[in-house]
C-alpha positions in Angstrom: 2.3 57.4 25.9 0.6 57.5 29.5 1.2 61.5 29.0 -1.0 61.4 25.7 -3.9 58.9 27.2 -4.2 61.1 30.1 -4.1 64.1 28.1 -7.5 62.9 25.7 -9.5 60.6 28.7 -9.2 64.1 30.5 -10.7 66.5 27.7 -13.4 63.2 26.7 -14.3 63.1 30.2 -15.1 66.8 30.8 -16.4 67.5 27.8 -19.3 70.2 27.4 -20.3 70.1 23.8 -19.8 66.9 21.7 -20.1 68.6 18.4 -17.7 71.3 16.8 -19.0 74.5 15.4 -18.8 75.9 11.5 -17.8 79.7 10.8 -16.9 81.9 8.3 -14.1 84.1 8.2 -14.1 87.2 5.2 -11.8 87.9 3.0 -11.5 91.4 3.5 -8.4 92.4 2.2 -9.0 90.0 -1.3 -12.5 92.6 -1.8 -13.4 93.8 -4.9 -15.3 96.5 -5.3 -19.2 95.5 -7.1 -18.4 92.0 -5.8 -19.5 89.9 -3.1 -16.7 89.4 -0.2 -15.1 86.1 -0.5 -15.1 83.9 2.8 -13.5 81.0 4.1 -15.1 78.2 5.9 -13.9 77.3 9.7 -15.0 74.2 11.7 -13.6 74.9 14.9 -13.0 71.9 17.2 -12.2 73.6 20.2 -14.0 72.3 22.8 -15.8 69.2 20.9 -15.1 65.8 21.4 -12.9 65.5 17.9 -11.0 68.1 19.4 -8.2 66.1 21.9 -8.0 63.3 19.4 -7.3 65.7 16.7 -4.4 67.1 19.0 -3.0 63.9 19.0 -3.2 63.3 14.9 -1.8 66.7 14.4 1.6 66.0 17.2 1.6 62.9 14.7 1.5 63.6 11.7 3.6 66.5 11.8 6.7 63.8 12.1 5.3 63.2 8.6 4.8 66.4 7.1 8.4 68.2 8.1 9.9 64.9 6.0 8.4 65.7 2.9 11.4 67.1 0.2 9.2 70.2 -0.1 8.3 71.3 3.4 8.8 74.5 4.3 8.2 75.9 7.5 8.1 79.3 7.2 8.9 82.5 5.5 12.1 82.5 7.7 12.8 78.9 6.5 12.4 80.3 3.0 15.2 83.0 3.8 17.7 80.2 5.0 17.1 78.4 1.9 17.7 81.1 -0.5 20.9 82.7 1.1 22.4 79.3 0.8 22.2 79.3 -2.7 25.0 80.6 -5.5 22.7 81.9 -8.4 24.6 83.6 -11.4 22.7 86.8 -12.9 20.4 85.3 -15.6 20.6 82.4 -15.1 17.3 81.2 -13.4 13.6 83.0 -12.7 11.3 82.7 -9.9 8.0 80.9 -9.7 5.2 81.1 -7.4 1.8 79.0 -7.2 -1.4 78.7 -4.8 -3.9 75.9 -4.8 -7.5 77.8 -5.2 -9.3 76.3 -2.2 -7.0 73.0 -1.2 -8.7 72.1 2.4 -11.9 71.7 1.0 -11.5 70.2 -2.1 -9.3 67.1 -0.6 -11.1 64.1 -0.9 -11.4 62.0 2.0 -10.9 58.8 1.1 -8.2 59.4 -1.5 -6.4 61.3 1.4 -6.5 58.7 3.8 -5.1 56.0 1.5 -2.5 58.0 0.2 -1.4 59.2 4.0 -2.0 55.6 5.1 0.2 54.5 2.1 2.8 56.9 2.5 3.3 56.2 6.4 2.8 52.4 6.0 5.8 52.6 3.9 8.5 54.1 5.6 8.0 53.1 9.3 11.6 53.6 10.8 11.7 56.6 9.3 8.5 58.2 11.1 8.9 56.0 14.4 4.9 57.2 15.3 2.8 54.4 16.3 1.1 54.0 13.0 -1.8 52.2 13.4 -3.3 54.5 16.0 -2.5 56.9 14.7 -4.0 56.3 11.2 -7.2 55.0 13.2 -7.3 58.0 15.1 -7.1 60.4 11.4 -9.5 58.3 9.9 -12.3 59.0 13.1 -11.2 62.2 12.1 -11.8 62.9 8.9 -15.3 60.5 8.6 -17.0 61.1 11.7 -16.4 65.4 11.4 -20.2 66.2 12.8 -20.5 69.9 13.0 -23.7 72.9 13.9 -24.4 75.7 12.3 -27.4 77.6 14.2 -29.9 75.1 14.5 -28.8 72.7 12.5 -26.7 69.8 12.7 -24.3 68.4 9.7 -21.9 65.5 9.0 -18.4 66.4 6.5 -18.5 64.2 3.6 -16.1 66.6 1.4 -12.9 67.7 2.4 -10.9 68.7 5.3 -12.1 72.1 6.4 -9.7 74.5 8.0 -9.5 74.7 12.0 -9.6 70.9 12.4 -6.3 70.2 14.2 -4.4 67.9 12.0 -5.6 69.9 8.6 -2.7 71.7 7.7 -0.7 68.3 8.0 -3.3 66.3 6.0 -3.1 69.4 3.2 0.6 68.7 3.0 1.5 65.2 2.8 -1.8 64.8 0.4 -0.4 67.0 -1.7 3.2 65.7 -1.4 2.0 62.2 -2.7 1.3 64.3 -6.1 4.9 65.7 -6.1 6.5 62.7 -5.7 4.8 61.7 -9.2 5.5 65.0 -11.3 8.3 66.7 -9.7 11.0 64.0 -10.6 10.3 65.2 -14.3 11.6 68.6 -13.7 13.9 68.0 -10.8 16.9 68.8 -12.5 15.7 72.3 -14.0 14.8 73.3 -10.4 17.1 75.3 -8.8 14.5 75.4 -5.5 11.1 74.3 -4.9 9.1 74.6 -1.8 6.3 74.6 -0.1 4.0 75.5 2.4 0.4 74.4 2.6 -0.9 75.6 -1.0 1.6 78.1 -1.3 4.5 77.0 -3.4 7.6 78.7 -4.4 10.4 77.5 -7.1 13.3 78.9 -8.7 13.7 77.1 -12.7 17.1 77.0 -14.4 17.4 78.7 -17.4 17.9 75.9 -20.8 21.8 77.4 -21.8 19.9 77.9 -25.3 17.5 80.6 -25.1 15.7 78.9 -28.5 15.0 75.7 -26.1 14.6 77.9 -22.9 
């Protein structure tokens, strides 16, 4: 839109610094005593020339991500959910699961092609402008040039946390690899959701504990 052009020739042309910046943010409250602190890695955009662009990818692709069966928006969204649902005593137990560091261990290519896939397939049911938007992720994702001190470094692994559209990427990635297992179980799940790498399920109990 003329809103969205305006919006990244604005930021591009009063741009200060071209490159965004990498961080680490610890793990405090994950310590354990003897051991190292744990930390997460950051490349902040804010203020780099990735950063409008990755505005726009993120406005985008968040169409995508809030269709996926297992979105789930928030703990609030979880609440909704649950009080809809009739569970006899017994009859089902609760499942949780988190992806041990998901951002950074999605590949890049494999990512894109699956996104690109996924989008490319289901174009009325997105209405984005797909092809710029999908140029626009990939510029994203390949061309990630970040500092640290001195020093000046290209992303060739994984989508770190703080770019924009991450937390979208991270979902409908991961959302391609439901599609292929969860039809499987689908009818012993009561309720399965997710948000980012934190998934949580509810599995029907087999009415013969023998085969349970």
């Amino acid at each position: 839109s003329d809103n969205e052009k305006k919006f990244i020739r604005y930021h591009l042309k009063h741009n200060l610094s071209p490159f965004c910046r990498f961080y680490l943010t610890l793990k405090v409250h994950q310590r354990t005593p003897g051991a190292p602190v744990k930390s997460r890695p950051i490349v902040s955009t804010t203020g780099s020339l990735l950063h409008p662009i990755g505005v726009y990818v993120d406005d985008k692709l968040k169409v995508v991500a809030q269709k996926q069966p297992s979105y789930l928006k928030s703990s609030f969204d979880l609440k909704q959910k649950l009080s809809q649902l009739d569970i006899p005593p017994f009859t089902a137990s609760m499942f949780t699961a988190d992806a041990v560091a998901m951002h950074t261990n999605i590949p890049q290519g494999g990512a894109f092609k699956k996104t690109a896939k996924l989008i490319r397939a289901n174009p009325e049911e997105h209405d984005i402008p797909i092809e710029a938007t999908l140029k626009a992720l990939k510029m994203i994702m390949t061309k990630n040039i970040f500092t640290f001190g001195d020093l000046t470094f290209l992303q060739r692994k994984g989508t770190a946390m703080g770019t924009p559209p991450a937390p979208q990427i991270a979902t409908i990635c991961y959302a391609t690899e439901e599609a292929i297992f969860l039809p499987r179980f689908r009818s012993q799940l009561l309720c399965h959701c997710r948000h980012l790498d934190d998934t949580f399920g509810l599995r029907i109990h087999h009415p013969d504990p023998a085969e349970d």
